[in-house]
N, CA, C and O atoms as a CHARMM CRD file, in Angstrom:
* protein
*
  372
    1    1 UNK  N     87.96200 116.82000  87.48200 PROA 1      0.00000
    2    1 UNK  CA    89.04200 115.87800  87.25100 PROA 1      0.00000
    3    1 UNK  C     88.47800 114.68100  86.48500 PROA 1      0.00000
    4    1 UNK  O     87.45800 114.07400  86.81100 PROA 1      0.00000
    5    2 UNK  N     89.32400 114.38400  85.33300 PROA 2      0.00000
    6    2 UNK  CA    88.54900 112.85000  84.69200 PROA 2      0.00000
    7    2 UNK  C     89.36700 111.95100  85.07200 PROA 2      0.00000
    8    2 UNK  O     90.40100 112.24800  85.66900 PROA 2      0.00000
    9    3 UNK  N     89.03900 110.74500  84.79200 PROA 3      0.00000
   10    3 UNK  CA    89.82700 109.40100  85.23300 PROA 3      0.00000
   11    3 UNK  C     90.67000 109.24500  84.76100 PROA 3      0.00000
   12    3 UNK  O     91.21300 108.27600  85.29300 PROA 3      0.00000
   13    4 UNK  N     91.46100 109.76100  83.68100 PROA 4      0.00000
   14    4 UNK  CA    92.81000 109.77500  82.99800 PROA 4      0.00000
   15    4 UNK  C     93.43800 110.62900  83.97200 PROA 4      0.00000
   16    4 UNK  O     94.25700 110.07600  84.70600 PROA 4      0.00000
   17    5 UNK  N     93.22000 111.91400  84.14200 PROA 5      0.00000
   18    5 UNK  CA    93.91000 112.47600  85.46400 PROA 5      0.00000
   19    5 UNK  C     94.25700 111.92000  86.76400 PROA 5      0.00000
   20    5 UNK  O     95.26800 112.16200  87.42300 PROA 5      0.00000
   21    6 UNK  N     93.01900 110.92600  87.13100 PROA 6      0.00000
   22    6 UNK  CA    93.01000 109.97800  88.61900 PROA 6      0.00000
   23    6 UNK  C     94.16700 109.11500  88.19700 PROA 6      0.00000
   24    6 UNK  O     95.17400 108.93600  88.88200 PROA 6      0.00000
   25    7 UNK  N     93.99500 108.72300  87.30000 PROA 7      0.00000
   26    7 UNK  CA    95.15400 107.14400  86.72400 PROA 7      0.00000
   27    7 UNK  C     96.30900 107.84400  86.80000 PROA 7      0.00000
   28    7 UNK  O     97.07000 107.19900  87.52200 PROA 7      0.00000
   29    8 UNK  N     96.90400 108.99400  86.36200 PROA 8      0.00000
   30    8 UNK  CA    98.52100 109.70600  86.06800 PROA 8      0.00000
   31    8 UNK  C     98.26900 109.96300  87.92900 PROA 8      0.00000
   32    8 UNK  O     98.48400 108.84800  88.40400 PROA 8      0.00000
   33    9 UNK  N     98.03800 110.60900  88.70100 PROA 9      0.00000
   34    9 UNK  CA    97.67700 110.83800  90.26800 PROA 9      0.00000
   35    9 UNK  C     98.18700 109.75900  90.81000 PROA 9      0.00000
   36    9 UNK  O     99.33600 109.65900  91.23800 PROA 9      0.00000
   37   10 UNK  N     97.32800 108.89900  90.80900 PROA 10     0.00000
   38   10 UNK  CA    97.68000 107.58700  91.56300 PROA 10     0.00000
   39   10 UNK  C     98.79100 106.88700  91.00300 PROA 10     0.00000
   40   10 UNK  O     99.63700 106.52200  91.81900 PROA 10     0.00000
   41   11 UNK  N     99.05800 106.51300  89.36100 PROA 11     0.00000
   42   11 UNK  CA   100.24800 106.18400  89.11400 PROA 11     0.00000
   43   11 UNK  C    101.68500 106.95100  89.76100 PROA 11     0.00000
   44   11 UNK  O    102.63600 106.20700  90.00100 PROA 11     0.00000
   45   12 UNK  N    101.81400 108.31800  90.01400 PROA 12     0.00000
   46   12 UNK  CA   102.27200 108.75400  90.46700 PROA 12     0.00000
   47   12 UNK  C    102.68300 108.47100  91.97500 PROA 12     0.00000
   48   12 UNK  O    103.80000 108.27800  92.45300 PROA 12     0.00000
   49   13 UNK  N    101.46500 108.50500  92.55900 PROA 13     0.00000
   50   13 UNK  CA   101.34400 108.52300  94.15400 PROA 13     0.00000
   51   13 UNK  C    101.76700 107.10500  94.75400 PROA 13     0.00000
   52   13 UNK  O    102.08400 106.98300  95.93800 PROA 13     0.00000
   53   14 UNK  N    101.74500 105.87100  93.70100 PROA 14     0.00000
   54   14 UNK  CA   101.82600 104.48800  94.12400 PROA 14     0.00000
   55   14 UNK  C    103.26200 104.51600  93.85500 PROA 14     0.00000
   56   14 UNK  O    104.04700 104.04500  94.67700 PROA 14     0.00000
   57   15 UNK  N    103.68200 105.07400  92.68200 PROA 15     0.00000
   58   15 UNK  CA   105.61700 105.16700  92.15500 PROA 15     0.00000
   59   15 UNK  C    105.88200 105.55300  93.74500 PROA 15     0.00000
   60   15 UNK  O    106.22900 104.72600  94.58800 PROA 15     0.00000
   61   16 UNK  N    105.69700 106.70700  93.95300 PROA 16     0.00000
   62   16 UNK  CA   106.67700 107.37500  95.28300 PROA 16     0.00000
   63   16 UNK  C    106.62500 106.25600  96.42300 PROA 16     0.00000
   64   16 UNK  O    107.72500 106.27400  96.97500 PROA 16     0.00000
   65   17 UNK  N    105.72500 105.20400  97.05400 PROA 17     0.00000
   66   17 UNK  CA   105.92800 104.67600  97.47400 PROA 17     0.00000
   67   17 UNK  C    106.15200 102.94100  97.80200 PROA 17     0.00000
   68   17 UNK  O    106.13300 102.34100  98.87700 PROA 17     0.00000
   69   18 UNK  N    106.37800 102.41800  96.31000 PROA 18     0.00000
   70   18 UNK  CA   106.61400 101.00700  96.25100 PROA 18     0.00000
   71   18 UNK  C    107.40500 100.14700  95.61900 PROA 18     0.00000
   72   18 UNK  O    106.72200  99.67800  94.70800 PROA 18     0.00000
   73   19 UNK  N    108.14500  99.82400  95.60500 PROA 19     0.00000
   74   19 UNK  CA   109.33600  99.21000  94.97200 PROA 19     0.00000
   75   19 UNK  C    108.53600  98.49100  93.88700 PROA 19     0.00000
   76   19 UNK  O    108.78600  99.09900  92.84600 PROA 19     0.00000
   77   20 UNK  N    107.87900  97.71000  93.68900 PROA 20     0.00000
   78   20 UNK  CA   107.38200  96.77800  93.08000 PROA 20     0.00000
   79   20 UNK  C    105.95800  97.86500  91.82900 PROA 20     0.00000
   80   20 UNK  O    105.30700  97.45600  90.86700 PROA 20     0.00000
   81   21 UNK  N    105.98900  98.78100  92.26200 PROA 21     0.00000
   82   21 UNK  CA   105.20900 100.06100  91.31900 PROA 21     0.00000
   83   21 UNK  C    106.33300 100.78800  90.64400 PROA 21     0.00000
   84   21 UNK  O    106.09500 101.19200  89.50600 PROA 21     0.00000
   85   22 UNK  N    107.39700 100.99900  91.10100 PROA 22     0.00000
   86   22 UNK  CA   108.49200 102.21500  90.45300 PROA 22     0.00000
   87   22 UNK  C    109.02700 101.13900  89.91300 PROA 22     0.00000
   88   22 UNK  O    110.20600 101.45800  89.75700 PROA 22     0.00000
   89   23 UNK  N    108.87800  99.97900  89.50100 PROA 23     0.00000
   90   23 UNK  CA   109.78500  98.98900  88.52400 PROA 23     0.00000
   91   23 UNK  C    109.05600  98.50000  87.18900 PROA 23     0.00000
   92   23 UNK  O    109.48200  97.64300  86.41500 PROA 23     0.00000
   93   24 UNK  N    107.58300  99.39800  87.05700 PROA 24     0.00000
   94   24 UNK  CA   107.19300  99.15600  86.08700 PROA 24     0.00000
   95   24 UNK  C    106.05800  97.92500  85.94000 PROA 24     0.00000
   96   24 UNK  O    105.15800  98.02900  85.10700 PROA 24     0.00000
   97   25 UNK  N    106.17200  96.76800  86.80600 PROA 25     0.00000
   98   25 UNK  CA   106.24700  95.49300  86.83100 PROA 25     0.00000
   99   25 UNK  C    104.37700  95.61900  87.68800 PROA 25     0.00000
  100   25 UNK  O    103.82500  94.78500  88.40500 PROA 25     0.00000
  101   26 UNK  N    103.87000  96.96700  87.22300 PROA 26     0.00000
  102   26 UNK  CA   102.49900  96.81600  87.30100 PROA 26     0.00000
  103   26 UNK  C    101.42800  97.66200  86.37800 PROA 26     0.00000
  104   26 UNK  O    101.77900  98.54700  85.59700 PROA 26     0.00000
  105   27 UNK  N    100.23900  97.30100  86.56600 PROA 27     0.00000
  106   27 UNK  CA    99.45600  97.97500  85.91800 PROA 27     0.00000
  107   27 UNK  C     97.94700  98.31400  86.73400 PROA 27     0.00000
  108   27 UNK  O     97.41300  97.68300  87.64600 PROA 27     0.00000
  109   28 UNK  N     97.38200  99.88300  85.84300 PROA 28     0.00000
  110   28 UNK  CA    96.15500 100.18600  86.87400 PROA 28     0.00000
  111   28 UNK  C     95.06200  99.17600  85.81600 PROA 28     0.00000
  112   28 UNK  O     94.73900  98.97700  84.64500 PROA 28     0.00000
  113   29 UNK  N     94.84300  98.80400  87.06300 PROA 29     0.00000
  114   29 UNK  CA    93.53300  97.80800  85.93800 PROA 29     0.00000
  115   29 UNK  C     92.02600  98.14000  86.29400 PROA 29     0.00000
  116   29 UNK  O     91.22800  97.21400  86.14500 PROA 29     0.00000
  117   30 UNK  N     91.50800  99.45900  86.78700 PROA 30     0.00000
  118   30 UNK  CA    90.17000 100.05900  87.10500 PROA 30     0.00000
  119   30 UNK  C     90.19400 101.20300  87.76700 PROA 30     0.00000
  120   30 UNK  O     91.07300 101.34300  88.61800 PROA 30     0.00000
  121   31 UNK  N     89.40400 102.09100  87.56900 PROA 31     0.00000
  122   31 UNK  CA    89.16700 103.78800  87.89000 PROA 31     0.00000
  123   31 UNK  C     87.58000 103.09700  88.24800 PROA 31     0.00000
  124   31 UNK  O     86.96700 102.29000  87.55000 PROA 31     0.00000
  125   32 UNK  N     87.30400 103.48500  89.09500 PROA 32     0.00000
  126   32 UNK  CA    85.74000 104.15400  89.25500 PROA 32     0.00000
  127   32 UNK  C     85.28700 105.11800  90.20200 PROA 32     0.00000
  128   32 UNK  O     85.83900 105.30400  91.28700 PROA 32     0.00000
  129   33 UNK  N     84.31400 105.71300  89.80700 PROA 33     0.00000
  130   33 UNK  CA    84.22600 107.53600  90.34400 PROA 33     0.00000
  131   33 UNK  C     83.02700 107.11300  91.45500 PROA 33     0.00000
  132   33 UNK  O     82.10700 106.32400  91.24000 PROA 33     0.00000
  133   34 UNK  N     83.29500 107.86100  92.71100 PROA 34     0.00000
  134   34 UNK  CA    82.34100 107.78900  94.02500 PROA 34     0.00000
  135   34 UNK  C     82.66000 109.27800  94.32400 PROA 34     0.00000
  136   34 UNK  O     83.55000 109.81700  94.98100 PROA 34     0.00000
  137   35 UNK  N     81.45600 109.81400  93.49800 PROA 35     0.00000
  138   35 UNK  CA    81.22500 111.33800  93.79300 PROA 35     0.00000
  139   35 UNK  C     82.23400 112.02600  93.40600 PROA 35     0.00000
  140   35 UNK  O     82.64200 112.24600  92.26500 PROA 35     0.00000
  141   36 UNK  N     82.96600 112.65200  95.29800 PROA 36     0.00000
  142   36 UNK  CA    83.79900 113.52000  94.75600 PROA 36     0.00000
  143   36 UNK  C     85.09600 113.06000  94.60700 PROA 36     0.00000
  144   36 UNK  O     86.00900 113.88200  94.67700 PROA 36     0.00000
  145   37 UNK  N     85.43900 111.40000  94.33400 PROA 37     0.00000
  146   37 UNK  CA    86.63800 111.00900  94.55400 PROA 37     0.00000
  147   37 UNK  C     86.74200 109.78000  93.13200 PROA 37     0.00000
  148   37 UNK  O     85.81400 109.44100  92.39700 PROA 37     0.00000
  149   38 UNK  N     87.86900 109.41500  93.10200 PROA 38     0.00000
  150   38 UNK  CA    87.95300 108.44300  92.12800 PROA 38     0.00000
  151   38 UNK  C     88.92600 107.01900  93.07900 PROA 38     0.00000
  152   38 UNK  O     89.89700 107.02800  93.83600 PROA 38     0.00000
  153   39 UNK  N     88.22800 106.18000  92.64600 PROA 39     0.00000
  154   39 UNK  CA    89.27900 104.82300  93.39100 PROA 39     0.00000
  155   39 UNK  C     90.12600 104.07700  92.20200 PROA 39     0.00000
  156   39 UNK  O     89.50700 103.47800  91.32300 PROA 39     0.00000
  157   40 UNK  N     91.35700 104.12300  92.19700 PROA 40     0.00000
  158   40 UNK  CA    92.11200 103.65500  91.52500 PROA 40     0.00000
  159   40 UNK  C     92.67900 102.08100  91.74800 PROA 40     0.00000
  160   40 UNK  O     93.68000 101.97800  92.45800 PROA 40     0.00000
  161   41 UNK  N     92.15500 100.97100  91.23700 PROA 41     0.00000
  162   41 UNK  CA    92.72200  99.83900  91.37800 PROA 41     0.00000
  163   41 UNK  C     94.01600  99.23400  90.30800 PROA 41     0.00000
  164   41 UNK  O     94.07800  99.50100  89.10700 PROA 41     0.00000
  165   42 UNK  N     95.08400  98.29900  91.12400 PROA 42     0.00000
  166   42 UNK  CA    96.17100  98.20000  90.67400 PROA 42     0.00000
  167   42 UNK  C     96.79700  96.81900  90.84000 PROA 42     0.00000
  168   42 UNK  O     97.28100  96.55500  91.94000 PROA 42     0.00000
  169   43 UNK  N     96.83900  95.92300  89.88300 PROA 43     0.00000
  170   43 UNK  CA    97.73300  94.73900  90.39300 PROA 43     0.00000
  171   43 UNK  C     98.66000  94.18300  89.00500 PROA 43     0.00000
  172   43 UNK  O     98.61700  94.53800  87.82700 PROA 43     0.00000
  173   44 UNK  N     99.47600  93.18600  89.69400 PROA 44     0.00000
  174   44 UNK  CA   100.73100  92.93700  89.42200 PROA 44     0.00000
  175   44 UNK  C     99.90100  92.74700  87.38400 PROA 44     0.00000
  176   44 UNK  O     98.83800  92.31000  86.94400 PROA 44     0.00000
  177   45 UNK  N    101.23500  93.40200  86.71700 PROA 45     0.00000
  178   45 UNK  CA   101.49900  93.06900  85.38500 PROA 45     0.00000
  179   45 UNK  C    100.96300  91.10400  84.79100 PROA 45     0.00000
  180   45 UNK  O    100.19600  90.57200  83.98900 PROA 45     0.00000
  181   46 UNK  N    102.16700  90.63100  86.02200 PROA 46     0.00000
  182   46 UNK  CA   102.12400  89.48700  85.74300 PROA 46     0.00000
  183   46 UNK  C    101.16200  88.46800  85.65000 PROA 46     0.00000
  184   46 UNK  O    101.13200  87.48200  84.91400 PROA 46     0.00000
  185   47 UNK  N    100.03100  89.03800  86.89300 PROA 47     0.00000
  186   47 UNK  CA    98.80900  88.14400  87.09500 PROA 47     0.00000
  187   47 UNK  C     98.14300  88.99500  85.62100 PROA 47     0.00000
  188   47 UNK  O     97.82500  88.16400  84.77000 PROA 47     0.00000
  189   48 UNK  N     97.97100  89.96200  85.32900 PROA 48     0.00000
  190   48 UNK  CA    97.09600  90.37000  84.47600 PROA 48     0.00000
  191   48 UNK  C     97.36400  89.47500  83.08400 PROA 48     0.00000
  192   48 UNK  O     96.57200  89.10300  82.21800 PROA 48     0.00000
  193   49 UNK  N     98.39400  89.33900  83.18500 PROA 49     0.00000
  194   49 UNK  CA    98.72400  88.59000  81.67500 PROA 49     0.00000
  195   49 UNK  C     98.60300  87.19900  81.69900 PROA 49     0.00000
  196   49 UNK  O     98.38400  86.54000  80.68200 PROA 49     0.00000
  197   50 UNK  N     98.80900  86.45900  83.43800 PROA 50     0.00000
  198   50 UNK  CA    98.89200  85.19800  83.64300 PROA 50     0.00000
  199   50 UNK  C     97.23700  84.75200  84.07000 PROA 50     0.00000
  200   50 UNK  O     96.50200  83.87500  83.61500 PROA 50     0.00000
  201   51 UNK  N     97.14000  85.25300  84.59600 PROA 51     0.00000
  202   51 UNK  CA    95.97500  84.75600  85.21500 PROA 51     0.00000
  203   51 UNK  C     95.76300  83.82500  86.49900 PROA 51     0.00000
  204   51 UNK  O     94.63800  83.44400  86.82400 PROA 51     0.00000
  205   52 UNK  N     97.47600  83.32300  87.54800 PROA 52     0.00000
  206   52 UNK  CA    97.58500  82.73600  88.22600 PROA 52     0.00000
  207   52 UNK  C     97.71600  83.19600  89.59400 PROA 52     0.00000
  208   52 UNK  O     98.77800  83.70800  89.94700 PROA 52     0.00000
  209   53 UNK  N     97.00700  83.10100  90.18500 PROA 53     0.00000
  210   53 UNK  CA    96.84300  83.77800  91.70500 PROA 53     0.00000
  211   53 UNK  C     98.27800  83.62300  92.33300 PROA 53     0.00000
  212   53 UNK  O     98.52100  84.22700  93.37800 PROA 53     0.00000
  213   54 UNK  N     99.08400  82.96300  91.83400 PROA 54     0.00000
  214   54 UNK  CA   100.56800  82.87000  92.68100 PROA 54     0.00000
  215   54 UNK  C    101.16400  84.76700  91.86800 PROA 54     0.00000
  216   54 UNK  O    101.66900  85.77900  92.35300 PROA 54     0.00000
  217   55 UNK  N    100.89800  84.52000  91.05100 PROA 55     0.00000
  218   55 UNK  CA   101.55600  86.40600  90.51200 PROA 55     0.00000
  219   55 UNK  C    100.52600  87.62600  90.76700 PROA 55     0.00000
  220   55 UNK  O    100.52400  88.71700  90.19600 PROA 55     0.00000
  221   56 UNK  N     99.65800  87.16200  91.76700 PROA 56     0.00000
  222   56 UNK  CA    98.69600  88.23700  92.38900 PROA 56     0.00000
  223   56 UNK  C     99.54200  89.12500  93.36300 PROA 56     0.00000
  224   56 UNK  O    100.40700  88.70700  94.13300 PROA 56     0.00000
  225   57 UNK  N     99.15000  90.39800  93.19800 PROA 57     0.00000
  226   57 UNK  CA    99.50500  91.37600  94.73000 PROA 57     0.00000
  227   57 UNK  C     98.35700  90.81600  95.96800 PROA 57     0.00000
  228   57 UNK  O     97.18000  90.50400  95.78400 PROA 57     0.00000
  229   58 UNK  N     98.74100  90.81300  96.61000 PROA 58     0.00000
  230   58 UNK  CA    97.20200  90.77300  97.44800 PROA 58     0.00000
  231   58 UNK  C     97.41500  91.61400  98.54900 PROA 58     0.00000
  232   58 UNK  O     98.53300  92.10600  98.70200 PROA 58     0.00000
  233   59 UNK  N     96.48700  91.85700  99.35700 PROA 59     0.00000
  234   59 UNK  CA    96.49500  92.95900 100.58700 PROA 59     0.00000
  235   59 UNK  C     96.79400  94.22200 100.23000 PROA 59     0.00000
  236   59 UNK  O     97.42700  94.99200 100.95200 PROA 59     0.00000
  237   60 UNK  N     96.17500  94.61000  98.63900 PROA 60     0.00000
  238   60 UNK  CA    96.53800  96.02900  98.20300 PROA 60     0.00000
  239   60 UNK  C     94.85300  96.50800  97.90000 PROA 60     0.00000
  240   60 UNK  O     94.08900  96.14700  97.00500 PROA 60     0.00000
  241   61 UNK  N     94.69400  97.27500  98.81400 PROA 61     0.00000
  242   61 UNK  CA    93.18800  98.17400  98.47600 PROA 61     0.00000
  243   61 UNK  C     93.96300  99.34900  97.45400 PROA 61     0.00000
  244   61 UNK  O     95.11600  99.72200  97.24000 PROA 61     0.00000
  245   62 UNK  N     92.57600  99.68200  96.97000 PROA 62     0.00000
  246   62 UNK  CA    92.59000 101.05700  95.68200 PROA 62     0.00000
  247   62 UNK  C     93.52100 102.56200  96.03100 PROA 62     0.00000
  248   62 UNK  O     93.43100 103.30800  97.00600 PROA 62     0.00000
  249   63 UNK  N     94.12600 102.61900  95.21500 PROA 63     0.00000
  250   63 UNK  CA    94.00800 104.56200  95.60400 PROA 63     0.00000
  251   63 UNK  C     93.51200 104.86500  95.37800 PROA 63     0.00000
  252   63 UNK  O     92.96900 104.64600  94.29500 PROA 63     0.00000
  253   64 UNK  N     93.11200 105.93600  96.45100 PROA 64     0.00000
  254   64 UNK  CA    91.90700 106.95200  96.44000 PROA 64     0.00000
  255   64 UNK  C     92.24400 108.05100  96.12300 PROA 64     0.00000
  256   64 UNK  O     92.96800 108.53000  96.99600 PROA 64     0.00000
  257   65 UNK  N     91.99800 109.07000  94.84600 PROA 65     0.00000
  258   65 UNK  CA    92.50700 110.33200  94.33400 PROA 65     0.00000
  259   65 UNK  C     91.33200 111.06100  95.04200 PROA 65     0.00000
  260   65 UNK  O     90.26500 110.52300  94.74600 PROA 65     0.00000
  261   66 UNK  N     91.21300 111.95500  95.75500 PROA 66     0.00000
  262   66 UNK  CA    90.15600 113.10700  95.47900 PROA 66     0.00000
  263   66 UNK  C     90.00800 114.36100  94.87200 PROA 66     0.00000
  264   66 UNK  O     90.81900 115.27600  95.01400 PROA 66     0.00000
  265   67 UNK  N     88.86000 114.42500  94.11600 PROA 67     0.00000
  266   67 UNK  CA    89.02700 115.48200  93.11100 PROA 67     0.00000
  267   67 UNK  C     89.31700 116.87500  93.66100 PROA 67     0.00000
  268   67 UNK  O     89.93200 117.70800  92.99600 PROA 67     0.00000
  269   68 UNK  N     88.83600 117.12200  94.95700 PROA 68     0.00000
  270   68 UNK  CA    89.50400 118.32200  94.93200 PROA 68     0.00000
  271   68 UNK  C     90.66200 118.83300  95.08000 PROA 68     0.00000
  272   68 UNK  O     90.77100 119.98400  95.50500 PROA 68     0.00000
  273   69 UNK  N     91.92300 117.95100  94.70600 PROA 69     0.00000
  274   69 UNK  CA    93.26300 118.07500  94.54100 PROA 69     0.00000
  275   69 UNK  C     93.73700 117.62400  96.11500 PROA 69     0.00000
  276   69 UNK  O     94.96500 117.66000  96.19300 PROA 69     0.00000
  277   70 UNK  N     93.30800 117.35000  96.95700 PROA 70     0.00000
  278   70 UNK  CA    93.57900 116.77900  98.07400 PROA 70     0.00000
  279   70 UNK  C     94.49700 115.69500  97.92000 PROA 70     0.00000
  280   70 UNK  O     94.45800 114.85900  97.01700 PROA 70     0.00000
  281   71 UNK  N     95.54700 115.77200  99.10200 PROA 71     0.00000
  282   71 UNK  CA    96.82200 114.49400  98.46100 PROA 71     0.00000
  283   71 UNK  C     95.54700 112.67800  98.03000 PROA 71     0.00000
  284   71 UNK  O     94.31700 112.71400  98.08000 PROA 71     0.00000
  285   72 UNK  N     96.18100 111.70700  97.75500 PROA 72     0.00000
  286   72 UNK  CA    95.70800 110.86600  97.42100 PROA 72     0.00000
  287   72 UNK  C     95.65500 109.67700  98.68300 PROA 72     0.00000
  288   72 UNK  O     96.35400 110.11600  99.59600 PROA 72     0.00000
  289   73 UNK  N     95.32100 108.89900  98.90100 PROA 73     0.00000
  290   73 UNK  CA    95.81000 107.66100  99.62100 PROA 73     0.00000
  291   73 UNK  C     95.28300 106.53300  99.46200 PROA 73     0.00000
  292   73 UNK  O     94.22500 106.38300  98.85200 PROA 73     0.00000
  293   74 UNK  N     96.24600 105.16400 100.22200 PROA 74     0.00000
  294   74 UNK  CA    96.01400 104.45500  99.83200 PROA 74     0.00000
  295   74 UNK  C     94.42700 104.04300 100.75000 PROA 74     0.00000
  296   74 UNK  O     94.19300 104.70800 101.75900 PROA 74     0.00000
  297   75 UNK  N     93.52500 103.05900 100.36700 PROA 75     0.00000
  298   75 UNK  CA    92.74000 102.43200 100.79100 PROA 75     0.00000
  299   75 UNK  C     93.17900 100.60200 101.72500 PROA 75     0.00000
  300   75 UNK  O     93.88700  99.84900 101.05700 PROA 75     0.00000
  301   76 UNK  N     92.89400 100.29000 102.60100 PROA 76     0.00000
  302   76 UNK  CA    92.71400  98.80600 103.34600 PROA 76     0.00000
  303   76 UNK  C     91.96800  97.80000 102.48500 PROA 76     0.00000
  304   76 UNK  O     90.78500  98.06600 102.27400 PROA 76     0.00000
  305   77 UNK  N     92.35600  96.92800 102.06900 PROA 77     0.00000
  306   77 UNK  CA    91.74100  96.31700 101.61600 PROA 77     0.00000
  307   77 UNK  C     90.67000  95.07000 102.31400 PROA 77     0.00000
  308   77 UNK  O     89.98200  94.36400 101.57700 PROA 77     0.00000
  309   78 UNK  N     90.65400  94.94900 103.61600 PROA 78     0.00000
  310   78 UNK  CA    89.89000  94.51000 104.42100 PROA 78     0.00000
  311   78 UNK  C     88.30600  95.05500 104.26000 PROA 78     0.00000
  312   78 UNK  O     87.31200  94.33100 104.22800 PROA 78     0.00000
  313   79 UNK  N     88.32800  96.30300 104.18000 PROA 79     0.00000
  314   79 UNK  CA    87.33400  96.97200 104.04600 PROA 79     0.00000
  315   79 UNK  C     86.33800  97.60700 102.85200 PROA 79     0.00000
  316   79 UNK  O     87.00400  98.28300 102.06800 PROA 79     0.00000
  317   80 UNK  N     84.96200  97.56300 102.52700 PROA 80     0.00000
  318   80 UNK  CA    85.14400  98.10700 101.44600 PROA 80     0.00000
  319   80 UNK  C     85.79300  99.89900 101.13200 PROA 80     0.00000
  320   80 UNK  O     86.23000 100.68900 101.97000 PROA 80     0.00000
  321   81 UNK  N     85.64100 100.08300  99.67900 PROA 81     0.00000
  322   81 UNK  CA    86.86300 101.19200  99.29900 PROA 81     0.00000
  323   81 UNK  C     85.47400 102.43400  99.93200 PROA 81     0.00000
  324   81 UNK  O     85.88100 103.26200 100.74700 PROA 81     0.00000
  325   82 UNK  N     84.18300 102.49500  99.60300 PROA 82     0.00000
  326   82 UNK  CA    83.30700 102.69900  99.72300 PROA 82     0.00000
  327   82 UNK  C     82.82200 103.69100 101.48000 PROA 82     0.00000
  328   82 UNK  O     82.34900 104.80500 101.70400 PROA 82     0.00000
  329   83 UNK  N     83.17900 102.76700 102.18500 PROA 83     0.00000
  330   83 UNK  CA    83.04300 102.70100 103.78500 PROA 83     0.00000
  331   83 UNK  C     83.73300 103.37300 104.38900 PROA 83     0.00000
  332   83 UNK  O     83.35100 104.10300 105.30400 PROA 83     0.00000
  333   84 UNK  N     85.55300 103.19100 103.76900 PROA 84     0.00000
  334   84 UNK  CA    87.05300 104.50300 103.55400 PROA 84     0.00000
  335   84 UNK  C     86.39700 105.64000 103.63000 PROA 84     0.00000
  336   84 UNK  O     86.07900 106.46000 104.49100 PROA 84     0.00000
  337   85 UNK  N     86.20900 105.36800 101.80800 PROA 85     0.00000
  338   85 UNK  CA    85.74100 107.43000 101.23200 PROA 85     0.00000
  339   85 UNK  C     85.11100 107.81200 102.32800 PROA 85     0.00000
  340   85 UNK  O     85.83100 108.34700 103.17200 PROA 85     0.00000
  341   86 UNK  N     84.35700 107.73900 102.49500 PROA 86     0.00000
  342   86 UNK  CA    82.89500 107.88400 104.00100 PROA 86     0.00000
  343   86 UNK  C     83.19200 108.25200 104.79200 PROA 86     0.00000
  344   86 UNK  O     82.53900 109.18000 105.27100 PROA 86     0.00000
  345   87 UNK  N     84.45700 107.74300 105.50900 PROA 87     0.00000
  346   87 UNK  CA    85.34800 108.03600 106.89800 PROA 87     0.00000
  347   87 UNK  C     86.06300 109.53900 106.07400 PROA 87     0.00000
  348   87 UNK  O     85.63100 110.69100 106.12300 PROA 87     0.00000
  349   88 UNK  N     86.83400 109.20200 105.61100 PROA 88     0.00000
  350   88 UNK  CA    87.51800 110.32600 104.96200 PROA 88     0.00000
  351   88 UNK  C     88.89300 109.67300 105.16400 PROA 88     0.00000
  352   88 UNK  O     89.78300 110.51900 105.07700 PROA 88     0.00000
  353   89 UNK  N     89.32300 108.49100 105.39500 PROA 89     0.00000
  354   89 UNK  CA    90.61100 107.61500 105.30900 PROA 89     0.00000
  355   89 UNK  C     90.21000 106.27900 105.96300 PROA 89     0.00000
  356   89 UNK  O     89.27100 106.04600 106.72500 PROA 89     0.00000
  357   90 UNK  N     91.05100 105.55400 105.52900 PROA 90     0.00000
  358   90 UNK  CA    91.15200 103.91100 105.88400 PROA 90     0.00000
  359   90 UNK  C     91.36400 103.81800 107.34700 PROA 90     0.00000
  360   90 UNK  O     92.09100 104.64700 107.89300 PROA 90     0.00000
  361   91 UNK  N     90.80700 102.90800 108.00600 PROA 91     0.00000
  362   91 UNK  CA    90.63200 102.45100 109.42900 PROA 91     0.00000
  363   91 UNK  C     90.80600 101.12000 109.24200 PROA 91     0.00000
  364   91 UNK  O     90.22800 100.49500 108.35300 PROA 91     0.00000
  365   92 UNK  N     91.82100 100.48000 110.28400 PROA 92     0.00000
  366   92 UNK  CA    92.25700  99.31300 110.80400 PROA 92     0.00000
  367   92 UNK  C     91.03700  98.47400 111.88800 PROA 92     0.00000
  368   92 UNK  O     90.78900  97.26800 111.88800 PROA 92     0.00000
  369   93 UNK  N     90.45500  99.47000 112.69900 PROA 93     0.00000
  370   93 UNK  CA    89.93300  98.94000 113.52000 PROA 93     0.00000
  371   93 UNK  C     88.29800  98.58400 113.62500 PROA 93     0.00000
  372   93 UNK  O     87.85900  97.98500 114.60600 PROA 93     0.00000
C-alpha cells in the first residue's frame, strides 16, 4: 500500500464519520509509514491557511490505515500515535 492509497482510506474513513470532514472544510496535512501501518494526520482547512489556533481542530489524533487492508481507526490524541500502533488500538486508560 503507498501513502496515496493511506490518504484516499482515511479520507474516506474520516468522511463516514464527521460532519466537519464530509463538508470538505478539511485537509490531510501528513502520512507517515510505521512499518506495517500508515498514520494519517488531518486538520481544519482553515487553520492551514490561517495559521490561528482559534481555527484549529484539537483533540483529533491520526488515522491509522493498516496495510494489510484491516479496517482503519482513529488514534487518541493524548497518546503518542506510535504507543496505539503497538497496542493494536487506542487506549483511554
Amino acid at each position: 500500500m503507498t501513502d496515496e492509497e493511506a490518504r484516499e482510506i482515511a479520507s474516506a474513513f474520516l468522511a463516514d464519520r464527521m460532519d466537519e470532514i464530509r463538508s470538505g472544510e478539511w485537509v490531510i496535512t501528513g502520512v507517515q509509514e510505521h512499518g506495517a501501518t500508515w498514520s494519517v494526520s488531518y486538520q481544519s482547512r482553515a487553520f492551514v491557511e490561517s495559521g490561528r489556533i482559534s481555527d484549529a481542530l484539537v483533540g483529533n489524533g491520526p488515522a491509522v490505515v493498516p496495510k494489510s487492508g484491516a479496517d482503519p481507526w482513529l488514534s487518541w490524541s493524548g497518546r503518542p500515535v506510535e504507543e496505539q500502533i503497538a497496542e493494536g488500538r487506542p487506549t483511554l486508560g
